[in-house]
C-alpha positions in Angstrom: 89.4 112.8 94.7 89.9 115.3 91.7 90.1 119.1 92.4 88.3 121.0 89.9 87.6 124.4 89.2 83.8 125.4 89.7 83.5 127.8 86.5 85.4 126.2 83.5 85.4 122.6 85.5 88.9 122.0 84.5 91.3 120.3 87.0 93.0 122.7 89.2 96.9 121.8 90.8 98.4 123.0 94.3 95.4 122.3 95.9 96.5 121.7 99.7 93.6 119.1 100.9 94.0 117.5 104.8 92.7 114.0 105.6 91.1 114.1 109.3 89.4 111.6 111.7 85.9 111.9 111.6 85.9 110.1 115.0 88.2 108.9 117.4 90.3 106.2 115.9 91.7 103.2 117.9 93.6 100.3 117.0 92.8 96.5 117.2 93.9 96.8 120.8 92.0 99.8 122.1 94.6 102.0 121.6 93.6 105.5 120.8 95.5 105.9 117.5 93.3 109.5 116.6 91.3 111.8 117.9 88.8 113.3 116.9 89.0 115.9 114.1 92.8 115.2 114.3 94.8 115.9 111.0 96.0 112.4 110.0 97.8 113.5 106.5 98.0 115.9 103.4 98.4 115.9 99.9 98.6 118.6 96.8 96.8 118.2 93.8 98.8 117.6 91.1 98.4 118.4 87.4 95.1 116.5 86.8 93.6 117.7 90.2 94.1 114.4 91.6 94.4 114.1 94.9 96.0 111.3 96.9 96.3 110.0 100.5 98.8 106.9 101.0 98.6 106.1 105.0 97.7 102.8 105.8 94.6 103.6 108.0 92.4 101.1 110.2 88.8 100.8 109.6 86.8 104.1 111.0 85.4 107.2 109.7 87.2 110.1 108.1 86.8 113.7 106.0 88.9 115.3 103.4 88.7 119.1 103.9 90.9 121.9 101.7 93.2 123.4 103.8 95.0 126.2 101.0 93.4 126.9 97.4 95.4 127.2 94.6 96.6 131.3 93.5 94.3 133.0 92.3 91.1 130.4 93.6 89.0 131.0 96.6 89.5 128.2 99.7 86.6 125.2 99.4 84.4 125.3 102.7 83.0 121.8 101.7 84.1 118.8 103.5 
């Protein structure tokens, strides 16, 4: 994903942006690996407002969701 800002739509960094479980998440064996809504990972935005989570995740549903805006930038509701 790439952070932009809305007004000039230029890429923003420092972005703070938190990977969550959309639903619980088990493994292959039943094993409750998240819960729900649980924060899984986070990453910054970096200089081209790219944004990049590495975890190796099992098949299931998630949502990115800022957690801290940049200075001087208002914090993203959107998820």
């Amino acid at each position: 994903m790439i952070k932009k800002s809305r007004e000039e739509n230029k890429p923003l960094q420092g972005a703070v942006f938190g990977l969550y479980a959309d639903s619980d998440i088990y493994t292959y064996d039943n094993q409750l690996l998240f819960s729900k809504d649980a924060l899984i990972e986070t990453s910054v935005s970096d200089a081209n407002g790219q944004v990049q989570f590495v975890n190796d995740l099992p098949v299931g549903y998630y949502y990115v969701k800022e957690i801290l805006a940049p200075t001087d930038f208002v914090l993203s509701d959107e998820r």
